[in-house]
N, CA, C and O atoms as a GROMACS GRO file, in nm:
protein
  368
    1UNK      N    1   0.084  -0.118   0.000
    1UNK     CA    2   0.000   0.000   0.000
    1UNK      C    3   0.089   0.124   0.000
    1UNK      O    4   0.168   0.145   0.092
    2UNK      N    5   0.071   0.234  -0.139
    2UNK     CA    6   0.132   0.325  -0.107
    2UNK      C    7   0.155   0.407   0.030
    2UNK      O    8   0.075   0.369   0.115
    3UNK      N    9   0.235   0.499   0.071
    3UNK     CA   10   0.208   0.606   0.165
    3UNK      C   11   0.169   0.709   0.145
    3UNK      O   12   0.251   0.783   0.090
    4UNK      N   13   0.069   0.753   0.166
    4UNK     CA   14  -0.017   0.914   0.129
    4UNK      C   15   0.076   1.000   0.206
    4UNK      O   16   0.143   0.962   0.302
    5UNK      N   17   0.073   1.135   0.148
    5UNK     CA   18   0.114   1.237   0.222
    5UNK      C   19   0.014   1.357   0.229
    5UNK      O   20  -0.020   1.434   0.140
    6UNK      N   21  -0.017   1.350   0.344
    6UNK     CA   22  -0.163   1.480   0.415
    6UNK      C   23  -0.096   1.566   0.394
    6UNK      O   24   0.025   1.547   0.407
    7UNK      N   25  -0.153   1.716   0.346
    7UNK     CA   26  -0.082   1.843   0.429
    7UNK      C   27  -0.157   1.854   0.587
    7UNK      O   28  -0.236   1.784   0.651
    8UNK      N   29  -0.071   2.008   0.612
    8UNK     CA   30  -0.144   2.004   0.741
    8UNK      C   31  -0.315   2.041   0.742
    8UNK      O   32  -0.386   2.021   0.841
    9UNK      N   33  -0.354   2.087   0.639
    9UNK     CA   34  -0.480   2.089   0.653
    9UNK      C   35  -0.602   2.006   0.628
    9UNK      O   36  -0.718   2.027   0.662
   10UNK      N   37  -0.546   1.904   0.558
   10UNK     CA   38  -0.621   1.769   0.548
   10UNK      C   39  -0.543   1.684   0.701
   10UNK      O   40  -0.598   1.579   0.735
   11UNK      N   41  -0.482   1.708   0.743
   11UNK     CA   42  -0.498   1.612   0.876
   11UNK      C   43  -0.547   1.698   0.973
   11UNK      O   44  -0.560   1.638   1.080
   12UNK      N   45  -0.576   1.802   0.978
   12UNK     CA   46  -0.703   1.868   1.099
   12UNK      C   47  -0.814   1.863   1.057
   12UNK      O   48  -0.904   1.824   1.132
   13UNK      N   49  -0.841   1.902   0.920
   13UNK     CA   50  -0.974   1.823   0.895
   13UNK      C   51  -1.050   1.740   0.956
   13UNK      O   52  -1.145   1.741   1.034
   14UNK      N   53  -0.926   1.601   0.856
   14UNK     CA   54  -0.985   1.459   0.882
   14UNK      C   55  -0.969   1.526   1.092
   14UNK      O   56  -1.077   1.562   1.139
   15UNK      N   57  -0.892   1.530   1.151
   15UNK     CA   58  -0.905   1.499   1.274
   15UNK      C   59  -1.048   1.535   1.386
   15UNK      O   60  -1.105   1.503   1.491
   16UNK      N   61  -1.048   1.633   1.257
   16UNK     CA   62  -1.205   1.739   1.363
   16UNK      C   63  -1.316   1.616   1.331
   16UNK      O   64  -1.391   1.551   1.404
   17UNK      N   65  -1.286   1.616   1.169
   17UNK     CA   66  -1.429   1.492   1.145
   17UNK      C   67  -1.433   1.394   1.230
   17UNK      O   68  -1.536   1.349   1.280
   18UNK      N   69  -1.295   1.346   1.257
   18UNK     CA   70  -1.297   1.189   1.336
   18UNK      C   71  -1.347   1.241   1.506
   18UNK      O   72  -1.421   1.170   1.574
   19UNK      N   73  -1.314   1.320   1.536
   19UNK     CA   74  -1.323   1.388   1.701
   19UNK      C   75  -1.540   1.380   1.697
   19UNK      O   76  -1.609   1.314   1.775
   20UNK      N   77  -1.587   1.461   1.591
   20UNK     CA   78  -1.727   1.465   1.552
   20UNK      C   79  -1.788   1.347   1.562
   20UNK      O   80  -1.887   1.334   1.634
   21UNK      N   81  -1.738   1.249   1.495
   21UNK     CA   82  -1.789   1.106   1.504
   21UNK      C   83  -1.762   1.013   1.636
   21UNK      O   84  -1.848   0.937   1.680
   22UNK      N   85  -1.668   1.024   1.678
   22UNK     CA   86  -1.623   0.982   1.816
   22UNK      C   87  -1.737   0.999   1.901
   22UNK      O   88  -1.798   0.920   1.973
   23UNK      N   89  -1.755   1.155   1.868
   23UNK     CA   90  -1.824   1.216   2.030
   23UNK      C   91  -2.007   1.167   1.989
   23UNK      O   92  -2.110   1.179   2.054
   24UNK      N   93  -1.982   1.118   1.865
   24UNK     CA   94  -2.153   1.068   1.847
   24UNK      C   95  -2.161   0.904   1.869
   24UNK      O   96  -2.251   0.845   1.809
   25UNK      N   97  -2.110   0.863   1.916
   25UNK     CA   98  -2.058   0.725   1.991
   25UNK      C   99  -2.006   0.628   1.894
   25UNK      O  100  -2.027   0.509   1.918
   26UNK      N  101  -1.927   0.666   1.768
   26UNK     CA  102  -1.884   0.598   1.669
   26UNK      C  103  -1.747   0.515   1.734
   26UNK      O  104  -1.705   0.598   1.815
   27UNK      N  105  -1.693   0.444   1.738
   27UNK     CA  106  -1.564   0.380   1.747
   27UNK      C  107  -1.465   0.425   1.678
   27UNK      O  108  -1.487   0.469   1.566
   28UNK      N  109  -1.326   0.424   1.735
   28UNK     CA  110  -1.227   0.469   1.643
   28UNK      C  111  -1.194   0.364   1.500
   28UNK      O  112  -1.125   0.392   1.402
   29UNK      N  113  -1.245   0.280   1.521
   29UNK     CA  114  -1.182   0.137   1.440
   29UNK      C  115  -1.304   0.237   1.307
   29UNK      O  116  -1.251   0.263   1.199
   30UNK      N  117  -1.419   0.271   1.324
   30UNK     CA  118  -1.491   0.303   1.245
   30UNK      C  119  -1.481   0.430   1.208
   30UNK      O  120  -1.536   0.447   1.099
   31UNK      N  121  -1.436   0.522   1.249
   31UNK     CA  122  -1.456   0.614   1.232
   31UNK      C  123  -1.302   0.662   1.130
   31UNK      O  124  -1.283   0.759   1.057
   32UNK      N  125  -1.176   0.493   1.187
   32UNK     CA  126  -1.095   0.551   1.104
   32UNK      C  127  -1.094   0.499   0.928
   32UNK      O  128  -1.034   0.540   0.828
   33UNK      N  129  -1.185   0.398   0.952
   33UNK     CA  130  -1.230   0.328   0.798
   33UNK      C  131  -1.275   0.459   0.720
   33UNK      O  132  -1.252   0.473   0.600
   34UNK      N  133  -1.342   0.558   0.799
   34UNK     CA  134  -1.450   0.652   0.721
   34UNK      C  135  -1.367   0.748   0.658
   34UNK      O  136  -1.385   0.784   0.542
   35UNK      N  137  -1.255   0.802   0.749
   35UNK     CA  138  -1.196   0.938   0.738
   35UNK      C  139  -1.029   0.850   0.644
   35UNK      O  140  -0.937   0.916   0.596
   36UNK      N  141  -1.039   0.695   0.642
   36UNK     CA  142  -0.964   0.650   0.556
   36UNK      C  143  -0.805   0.636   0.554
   36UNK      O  144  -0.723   0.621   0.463
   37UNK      N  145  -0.794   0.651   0.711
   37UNK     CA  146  -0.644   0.655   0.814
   37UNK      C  147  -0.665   0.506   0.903
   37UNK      O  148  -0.772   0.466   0.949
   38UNK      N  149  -0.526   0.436   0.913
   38UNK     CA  150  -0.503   0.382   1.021
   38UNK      C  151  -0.550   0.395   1.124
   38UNK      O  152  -0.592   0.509   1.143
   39UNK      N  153  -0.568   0.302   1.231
   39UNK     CA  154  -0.560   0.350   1.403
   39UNK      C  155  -0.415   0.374   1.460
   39UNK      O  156  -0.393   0.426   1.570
   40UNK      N  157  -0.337   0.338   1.386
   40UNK     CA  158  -0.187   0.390   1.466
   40UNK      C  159  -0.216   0.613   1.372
   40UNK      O  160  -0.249   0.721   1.422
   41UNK      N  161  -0.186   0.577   1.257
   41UNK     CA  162  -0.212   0.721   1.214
   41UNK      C  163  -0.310   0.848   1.269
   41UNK      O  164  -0.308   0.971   1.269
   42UNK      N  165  -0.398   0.733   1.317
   42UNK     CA  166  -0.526   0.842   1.415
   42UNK      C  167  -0.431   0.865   1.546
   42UNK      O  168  -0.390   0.980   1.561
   43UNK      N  169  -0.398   0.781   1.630
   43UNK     CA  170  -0.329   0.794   1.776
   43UNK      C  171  -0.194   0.913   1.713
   43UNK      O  172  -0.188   1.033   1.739
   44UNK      N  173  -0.107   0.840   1.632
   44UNK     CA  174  -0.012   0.977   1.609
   44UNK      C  175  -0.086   1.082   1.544
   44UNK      O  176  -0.013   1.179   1.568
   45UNK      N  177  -0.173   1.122   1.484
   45UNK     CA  178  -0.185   1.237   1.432
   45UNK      C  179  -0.279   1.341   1.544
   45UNK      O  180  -0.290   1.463   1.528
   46UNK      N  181  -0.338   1.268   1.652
   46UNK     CA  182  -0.400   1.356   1.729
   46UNK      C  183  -0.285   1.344   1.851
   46UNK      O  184  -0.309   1.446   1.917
   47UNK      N  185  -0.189   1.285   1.908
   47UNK     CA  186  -0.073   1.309   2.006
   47UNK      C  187  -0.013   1.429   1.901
   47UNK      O  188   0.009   1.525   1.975
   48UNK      N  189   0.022   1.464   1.767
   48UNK     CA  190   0.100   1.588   1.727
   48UNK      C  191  -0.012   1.688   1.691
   48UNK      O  192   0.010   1.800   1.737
   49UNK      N  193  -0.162   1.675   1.599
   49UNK     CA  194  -0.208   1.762   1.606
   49UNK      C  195  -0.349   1.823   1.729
   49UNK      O  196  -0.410   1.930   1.725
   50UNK      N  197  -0.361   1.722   1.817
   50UNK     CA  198  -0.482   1.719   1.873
   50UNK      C  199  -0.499   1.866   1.953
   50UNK      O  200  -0.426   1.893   2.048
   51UNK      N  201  -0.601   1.955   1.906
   51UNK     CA  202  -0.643   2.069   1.965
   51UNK      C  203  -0.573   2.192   1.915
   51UNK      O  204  -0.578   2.303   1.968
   52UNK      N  205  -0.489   2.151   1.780
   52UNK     CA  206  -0.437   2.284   1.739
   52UNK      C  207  -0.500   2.318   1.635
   52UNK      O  208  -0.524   2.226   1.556
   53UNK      N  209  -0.551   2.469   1.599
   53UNK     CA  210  -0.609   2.554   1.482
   53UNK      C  211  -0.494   2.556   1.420
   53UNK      O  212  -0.375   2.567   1.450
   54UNK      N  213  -0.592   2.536   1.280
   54UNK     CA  214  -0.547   2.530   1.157
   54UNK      C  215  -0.357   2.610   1.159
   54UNK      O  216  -0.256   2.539   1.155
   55UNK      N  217  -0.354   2.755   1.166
   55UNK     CA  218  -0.238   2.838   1.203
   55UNK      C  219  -0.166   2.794   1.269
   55UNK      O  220  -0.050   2.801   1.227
   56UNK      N  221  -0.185   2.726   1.402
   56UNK     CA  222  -0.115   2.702   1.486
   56UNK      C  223  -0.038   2.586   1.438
   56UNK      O  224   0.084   2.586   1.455
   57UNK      N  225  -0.094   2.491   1.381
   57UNK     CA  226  -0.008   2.379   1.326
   57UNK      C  227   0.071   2.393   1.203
   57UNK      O  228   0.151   2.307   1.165
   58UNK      N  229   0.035   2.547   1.116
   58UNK     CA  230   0.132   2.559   1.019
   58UNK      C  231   0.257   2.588   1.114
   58UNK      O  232   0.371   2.552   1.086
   59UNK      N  233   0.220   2.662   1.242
   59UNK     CA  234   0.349   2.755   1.272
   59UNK      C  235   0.459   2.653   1.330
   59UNK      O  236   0.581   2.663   1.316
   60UNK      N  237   0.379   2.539   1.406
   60UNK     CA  238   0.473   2.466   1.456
   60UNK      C  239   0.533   2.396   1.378
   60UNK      O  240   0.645   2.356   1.410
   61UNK      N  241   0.474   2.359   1.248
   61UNK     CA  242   0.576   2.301   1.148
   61UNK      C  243   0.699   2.360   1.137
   61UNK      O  244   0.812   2.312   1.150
   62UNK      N  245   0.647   2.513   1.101
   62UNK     CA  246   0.752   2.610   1.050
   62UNK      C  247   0.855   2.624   1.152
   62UNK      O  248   0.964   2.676   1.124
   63UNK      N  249   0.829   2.582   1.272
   63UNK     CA  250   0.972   2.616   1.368
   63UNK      C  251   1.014   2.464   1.362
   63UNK      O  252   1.137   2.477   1.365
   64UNK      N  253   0.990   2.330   1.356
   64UNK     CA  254   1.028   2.223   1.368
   64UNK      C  255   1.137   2.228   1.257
   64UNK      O  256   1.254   2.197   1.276
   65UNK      N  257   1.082   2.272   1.132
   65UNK     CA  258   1.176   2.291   0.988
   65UNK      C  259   1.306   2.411   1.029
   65UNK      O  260   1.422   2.401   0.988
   66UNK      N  261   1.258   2.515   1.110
   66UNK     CA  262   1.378   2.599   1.163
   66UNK      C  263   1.488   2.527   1.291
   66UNK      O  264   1.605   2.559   1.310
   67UNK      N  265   1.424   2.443   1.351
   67UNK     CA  266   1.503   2.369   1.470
   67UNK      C  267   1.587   2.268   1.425
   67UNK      O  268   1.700   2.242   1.464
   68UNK      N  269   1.495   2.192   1.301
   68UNK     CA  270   1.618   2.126   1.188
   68UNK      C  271   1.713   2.182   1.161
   68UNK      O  272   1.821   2.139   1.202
   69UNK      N  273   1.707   2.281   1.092
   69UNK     CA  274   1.809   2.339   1.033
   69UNK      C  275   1.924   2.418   1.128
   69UNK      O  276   2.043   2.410   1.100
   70UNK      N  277   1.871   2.500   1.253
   70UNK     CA  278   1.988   2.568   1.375
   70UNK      C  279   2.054   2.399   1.423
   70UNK      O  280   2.174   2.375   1.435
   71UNK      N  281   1.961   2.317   1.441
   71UNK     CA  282   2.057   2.161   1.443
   71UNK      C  283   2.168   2.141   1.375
   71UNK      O  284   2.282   2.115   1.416
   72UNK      N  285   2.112   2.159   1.230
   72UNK     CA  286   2.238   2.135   1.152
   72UNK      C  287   2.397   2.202   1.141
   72UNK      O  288   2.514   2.164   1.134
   73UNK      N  289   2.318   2.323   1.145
   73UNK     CA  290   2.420   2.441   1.147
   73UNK      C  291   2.507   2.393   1.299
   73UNK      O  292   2.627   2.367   1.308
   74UNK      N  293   2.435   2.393   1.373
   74UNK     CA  294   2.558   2.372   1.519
   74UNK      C  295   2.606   2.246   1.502
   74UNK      O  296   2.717   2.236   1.553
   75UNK      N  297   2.577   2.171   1.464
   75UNK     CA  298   2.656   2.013   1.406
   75UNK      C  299   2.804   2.084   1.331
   75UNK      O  300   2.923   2.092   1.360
   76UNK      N  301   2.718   2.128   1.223
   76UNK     CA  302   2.875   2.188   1.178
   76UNK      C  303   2.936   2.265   1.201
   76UNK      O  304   3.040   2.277   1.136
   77UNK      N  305   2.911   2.338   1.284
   77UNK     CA  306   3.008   2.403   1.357
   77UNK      C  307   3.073   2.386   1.441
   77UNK      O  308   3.180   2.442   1.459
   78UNK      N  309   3.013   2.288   1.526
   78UNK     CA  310   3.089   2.164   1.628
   78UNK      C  311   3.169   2.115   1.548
   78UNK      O  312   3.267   2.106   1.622
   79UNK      N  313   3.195   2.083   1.468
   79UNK     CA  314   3.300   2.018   1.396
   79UNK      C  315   3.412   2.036   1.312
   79UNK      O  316   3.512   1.971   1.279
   80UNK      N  317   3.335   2.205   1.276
   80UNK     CA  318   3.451   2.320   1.239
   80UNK      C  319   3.525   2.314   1.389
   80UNK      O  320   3.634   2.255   1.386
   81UNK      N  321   3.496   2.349   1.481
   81UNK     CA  322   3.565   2.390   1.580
   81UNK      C  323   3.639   2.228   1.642
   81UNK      O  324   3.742   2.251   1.705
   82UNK      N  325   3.616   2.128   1.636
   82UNK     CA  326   3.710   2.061   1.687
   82UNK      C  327   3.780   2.066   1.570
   82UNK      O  328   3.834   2.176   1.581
   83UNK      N  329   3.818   2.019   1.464
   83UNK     CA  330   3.896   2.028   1.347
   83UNK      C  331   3.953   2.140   1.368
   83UNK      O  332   4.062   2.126   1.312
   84UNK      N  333   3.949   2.262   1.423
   84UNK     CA  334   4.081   2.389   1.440
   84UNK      C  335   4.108   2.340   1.582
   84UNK      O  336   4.219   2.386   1.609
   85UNK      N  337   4.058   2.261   1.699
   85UNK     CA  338   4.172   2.284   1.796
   85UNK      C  339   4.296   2.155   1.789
   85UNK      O  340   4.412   2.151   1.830
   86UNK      N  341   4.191   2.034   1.702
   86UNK     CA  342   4.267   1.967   1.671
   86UNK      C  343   4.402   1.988   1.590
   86UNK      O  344   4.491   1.904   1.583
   87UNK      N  345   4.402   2.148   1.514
   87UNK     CA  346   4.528   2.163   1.435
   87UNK      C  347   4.609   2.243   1.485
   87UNK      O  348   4.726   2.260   1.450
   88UNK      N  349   4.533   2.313   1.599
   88UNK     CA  350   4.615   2.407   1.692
   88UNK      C  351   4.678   2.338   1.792
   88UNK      O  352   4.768   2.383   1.863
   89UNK      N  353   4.612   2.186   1.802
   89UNK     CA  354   4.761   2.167   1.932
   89UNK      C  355   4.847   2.052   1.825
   89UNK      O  356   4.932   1.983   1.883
   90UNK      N  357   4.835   2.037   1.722
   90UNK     CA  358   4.956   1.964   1.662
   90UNK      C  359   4.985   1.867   1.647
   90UNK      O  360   5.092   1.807   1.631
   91UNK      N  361   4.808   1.827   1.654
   91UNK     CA  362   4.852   1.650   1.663
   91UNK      C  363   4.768   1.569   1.552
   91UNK      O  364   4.686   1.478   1.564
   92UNK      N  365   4.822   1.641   1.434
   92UNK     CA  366   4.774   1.582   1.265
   92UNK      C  367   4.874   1.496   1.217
   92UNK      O  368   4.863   1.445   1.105
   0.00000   0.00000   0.00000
């Protein structure tokens, strides 16, 4: 089975729909046939999106994609910097 890829606004969607059906005494097993997700994909997608507006879950993307990247950057710079003290004390 391929892997779909949601944006973030088709997985708050689907999540509000599935939350709607829940609370009308539907089962998750059913409710995730309907909205056409896993039950592991329902449990992770409401532990990362559960209770955030639409905005709010673009924004946290947008800093997760910025926390990647200040990651990266201090990786390499950690490594610029041992590579110069390693040549400053002389032992290449």
């Amino acid at each position: 089975m391929p892997k779909k890829k949601y944006t973030t606004e088709q997985i708050i969607n689907r999540l509000r729909k599935a939350e709607v059906m829940v609370s009308q005494g539907e089962t998750v097993a059913t409710v995730c046939k309907a909205i056409e997700i896993t039950d592991q994909t329902y449990y992770r997608w409401r532990k990362e999106y559960g209770g955030l507006k639409l905005d709010q879950a673009k924004h946290f993307k947008e800093l997760e994609k910025e926390n990647g990247r200040l990651k990266r950057l201090v990786a390499d710079l950690s490594l610029d910097n041992a590579i110069l003290k390693e040549a400053n004390s002389g032992n290449f």
